[in-house]
N, C-alpha and C positions, 0 to 999 in steps of 0.2 A: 819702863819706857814703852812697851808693847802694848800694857794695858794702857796708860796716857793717850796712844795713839787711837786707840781702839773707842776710847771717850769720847777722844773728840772726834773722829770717823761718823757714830753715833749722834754728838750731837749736829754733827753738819746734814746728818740722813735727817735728823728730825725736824732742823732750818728749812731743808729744801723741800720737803713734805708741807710745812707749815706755809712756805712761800706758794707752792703751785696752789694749795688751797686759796689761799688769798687771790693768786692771777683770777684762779675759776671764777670767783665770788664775783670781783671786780668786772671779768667778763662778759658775768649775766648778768651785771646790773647795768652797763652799758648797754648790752643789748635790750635790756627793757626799755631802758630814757632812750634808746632809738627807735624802738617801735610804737607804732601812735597804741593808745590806750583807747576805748570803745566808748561815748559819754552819753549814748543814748540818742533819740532823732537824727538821727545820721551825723553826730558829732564827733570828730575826735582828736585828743589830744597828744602834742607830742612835747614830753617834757624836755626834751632836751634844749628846745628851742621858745618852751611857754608857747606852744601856738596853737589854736583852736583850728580844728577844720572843718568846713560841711561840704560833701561830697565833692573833696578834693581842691577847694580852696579855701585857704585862710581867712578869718576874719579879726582885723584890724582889733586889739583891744589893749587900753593902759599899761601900765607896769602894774598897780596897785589890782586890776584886773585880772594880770596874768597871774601873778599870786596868790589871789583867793581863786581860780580856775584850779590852779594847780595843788591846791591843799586840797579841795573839793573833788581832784580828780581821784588822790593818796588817798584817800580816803571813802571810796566811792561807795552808797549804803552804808555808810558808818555817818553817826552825826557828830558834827564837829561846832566845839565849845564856842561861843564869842571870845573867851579869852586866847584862845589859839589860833583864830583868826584874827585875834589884835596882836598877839606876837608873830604871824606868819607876815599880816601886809603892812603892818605899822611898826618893827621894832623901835625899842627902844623912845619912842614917839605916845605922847598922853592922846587918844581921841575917845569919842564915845561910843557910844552902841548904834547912836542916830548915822555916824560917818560907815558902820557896818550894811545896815540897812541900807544907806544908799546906795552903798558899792553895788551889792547886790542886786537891786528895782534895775540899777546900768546893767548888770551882767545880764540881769534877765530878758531885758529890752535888746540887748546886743546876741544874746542865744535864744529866740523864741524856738518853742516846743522841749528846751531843755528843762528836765525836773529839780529845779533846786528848791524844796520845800522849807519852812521855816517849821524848827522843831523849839516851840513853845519853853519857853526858860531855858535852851540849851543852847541852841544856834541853828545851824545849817547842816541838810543834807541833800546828795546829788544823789539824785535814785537813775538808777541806770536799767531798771528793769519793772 
Protein backbone atom coordinates (compact mmCIF):
# COMPACT_ATOMS: atom_id res chain seq x y z
CA UNK A 1 0.00 0.00 0.00
CA UNK A 2 3.00 2.49 0.80
CA UNK A 3 4.59 1.88 -2.26
CA UNK A 4 0.92 2.36 -4.32
CA UNK A 5 0.79 5.60 -2.47
CA UNK A 6 4.16 6.65 -3.21
CA UNK A 7 3.26 5.91 -7.34
CA UNK A 8 0.63 7.79 -7.40
CA UNK A 9 2.20 10.81 -5.06
CA UNK A 10 4.73 10.53 -8.03
CA UNK A 11 2.64 10.45 -10.78
CA UNK A 12 0.41 13.54 -9.47
CA UNK A 13 4.12 15.46 -8.94
CA UNK A 14 4.72 14.52 -12.51
CA UNK A 15 0.76 15.91 -13.71
CA UNK A 16 1.38 19.06 -11.92
CA UNK A 17 4.93 19.61 -13.47
CA UNK A 18 3.49 18.69 -16.78
CA UNK A 19 0.35 21.14 -16.16
CA UNK A 20 2.45 24.37 -14.85
CA UNK A 21 4.56 23.64 -18.06
CA UNK A 22 1.47 23.94 -20.18
CA UNK A 23 0.02 27.23 -17.97
CA UNK A 24 3.69 28.75 -18.91
CA UNK A 25 3.57 27.78 -22.63
CA UNK A 26 -0.06 29.08 -22.86
CA UNK A 27 0.99 32.20 -21.04
CA UNK A 28 3.60 33.29 -23.58
CA UNK A 29 1.62 32.63 -26.25
CA UNK A 30 -0.96 34.85 -25.01
CA UNK A 31 1.33 37.39 -24.37
CA UNK A 32 2.74 37.26 -27.88
CA UNK A 33 -1.03 37.53 -29.71
CA UNK A 34 -1.32 40.46 -27.26
CA UNK A 35 1.48 42.25 -28.22
CA UNK A 36 1.53 43.99 -31.73
CA UNK A 37 4.39 42.23 -33.91
CA UNK A 38 6.63 44.97 -35.85
CA UNK A 39 5.73 44.86 -40.00
CA UNK A 40 7.95 47.20 -41.13
CA UNK A 41 7.12 51.21 -42.36
CA UNK A 42 5.74 51.98 -39.16
CA UNK A 43 3.27 48.94 -39.39
CA UNK A 44 1.99 46.79 -36.82
CA UNK A 45 0.25 43.85 -36.08
CA UNK A 46 -1.91 42.62 -33.41
CA UNK A 47 -2.89 39.04 -33.85
CA UNK A 48 -5.20 38.76 -31.41
CA UNK A 49 -7.58 41.12 -32.95
CA UNK A 50 -6.13 40.58 -37.07
CA UNK A 51 -5.60 44.44 -36.96
CA UNK A 52 -3.16 46.29 -38.81
CA UNK A 53 -1.79 49.52 -37.30
CA UNK A 54 0.38 52.64 -38.63
CA UNK A 55 1.40 54.80 -35.98
CA UNK A 56 -1.24 53.86 -33.65
CA UNK A 57 -4.31 53.68 -35.60
CA UNK A 58 -5.91 51.00 -37.36
CA UNK A 59 -6.65 50.42 -40.76
CA UNK A 60 -9.83 49.09 -41.96
CA UNK A 61 -9.11 45.70 -43.91
CA UNK A 62 -11.39 42.39 -45.03
CA UNK A 63 -11.53 39.20 -43.27
CA UNK A 64 -9.88 37.50 -46.29
CA UNK A 65 -7.30 40.37 -45.80
CA UNK A 66 -6.82 39.95 -42.27
CA UNK A 67 -5.71 36.41 -43.04
CA UNK A 68 -3.34 36.72 -45.57
CA UNK A 69 -1.88 39.80 -43.21
CA UNK A 70 -1.82 37.45 -40.53
CA UNK A 71 -0.09 34.37 -42.14
CA UNK A 72 2.39 36.88 -43.71
CA UNK A 73 2.95 38.32 -40.34
CA UNK A 74 3.79 34.26 -38.89
CA UNK A 75 5.78 34.19 -41.10
CA UNK A 76 7.70 37.19 -41.44
CA UNK A 77 10.99 36.84 -43.98
CA UNK A 78 10.01 33.31 -44.58
CA UNK A 79 8.27 32.90 -48.08
CA UNK A 80 4.99 31.43 -47.96
CA UNK A 81 3.53 28.88 -50.59
CA UNK A 82 0.32 29.83 -52.82
CA UNK A 83 -0.90 26.61 -51.44
CA UNK A 84 -0.80 27.92 -47.81
CA UNK A 85 -2.28 30.87 -48.56
CA UNK A 86 -5.11 29.12 -50.35
CA UNK A 87 -5.56 26.85 -47.16
CA UNK A 88 -4.98 29.94 -44.74
CA UNK A 89 -7.64 32.46 -46.53
CA UNK A 90 -9.82 30.19 -48.72
CA UNK A 91 -10.29 26.79 -46.56
CA UNK A 92 -11.87 24.32 -47.89
CA UNK A 93 -12.98 26.64 -50.87
CA UNK A 94 -11.53 25.93 -54.84
CA UNK A 95 -10.15 29.45 -56.11
CA UNK A 96 -7.16 30.24 -58.24
CA UNK A 97 -3.89 31.73 -58.01
CA UNK A 98 -5.39 35.10 -60.04
CA UNK A 99 -7.95 35.39 -56.56
CA UNK A 100 -4.27 35.34 -54.65
CA UNK A 101 -2.72 38.00 -56.54
CA UNK A 102 -5.55 40.16 -56.16
CA UNK A 103 -5.81 39.78 -52.55
CA UNK A 104 -2.58 40.90 -52.50
CA UNK A 105 -2.38 44.27 -55.30
CA UNK A 106 -5.64 45.25 -52.22
CA UNK A 107 -3.33 44.61 -49.38
CA UNK A 108 -0.72 46.45 -51.07
CA UNK A 109 -2.87 49.40 -52.01
CA UNK A 110 -4.37 49.34 -48.41
CA UNK A 111 -0.49 49.13 -46.73
CA UNK A 112 1.61 51.33 -48.88
CA UNK A 113 5.38 51.20 -48.12
CA UNK A 114 4.79 47.66 -46.67
CA UNK A 115 7.29 44.92 -48.30
CA UNK A 116 5.29 42.10 -49.42
CA UNK A 117 7.45 40.76 -52.38
CA UNK A 118 6.27 38.20 -54.77
CA UNK A 119 8.80 35.16 -54.70
CA UNK A 120 8.64 33.74 -58.30
CA UNK A 121 6.98 30.00 -58.40
CA UNK A 122 6.50 30.06 -54.58
CA UNK A 123 4.29 32.85 -53.36
CA UNK A 124 4.72 35.65 -50.96
CA UNK A 125 6.94 37.34 -48.55
CA UNK A 126 6.73 40.17 -45.88
CA UNK A 127 10.19 41.49 -45.58
CA UNK A 128 10.36 43.41 -42.49
CA UNK A 129 13.91 44.52 -42.68
Amino acid sequence: LACGSLIKAHQNNVLQISLARQIHKYERRLSELNSPSYLGADYEFNQSFLTVFKNGQSILLTKKEQKLIELLAINKNIPVRHENILDHVWPNVVVGEASIRALVHRLRQKLPGLTIQTVSGVGYILKTS
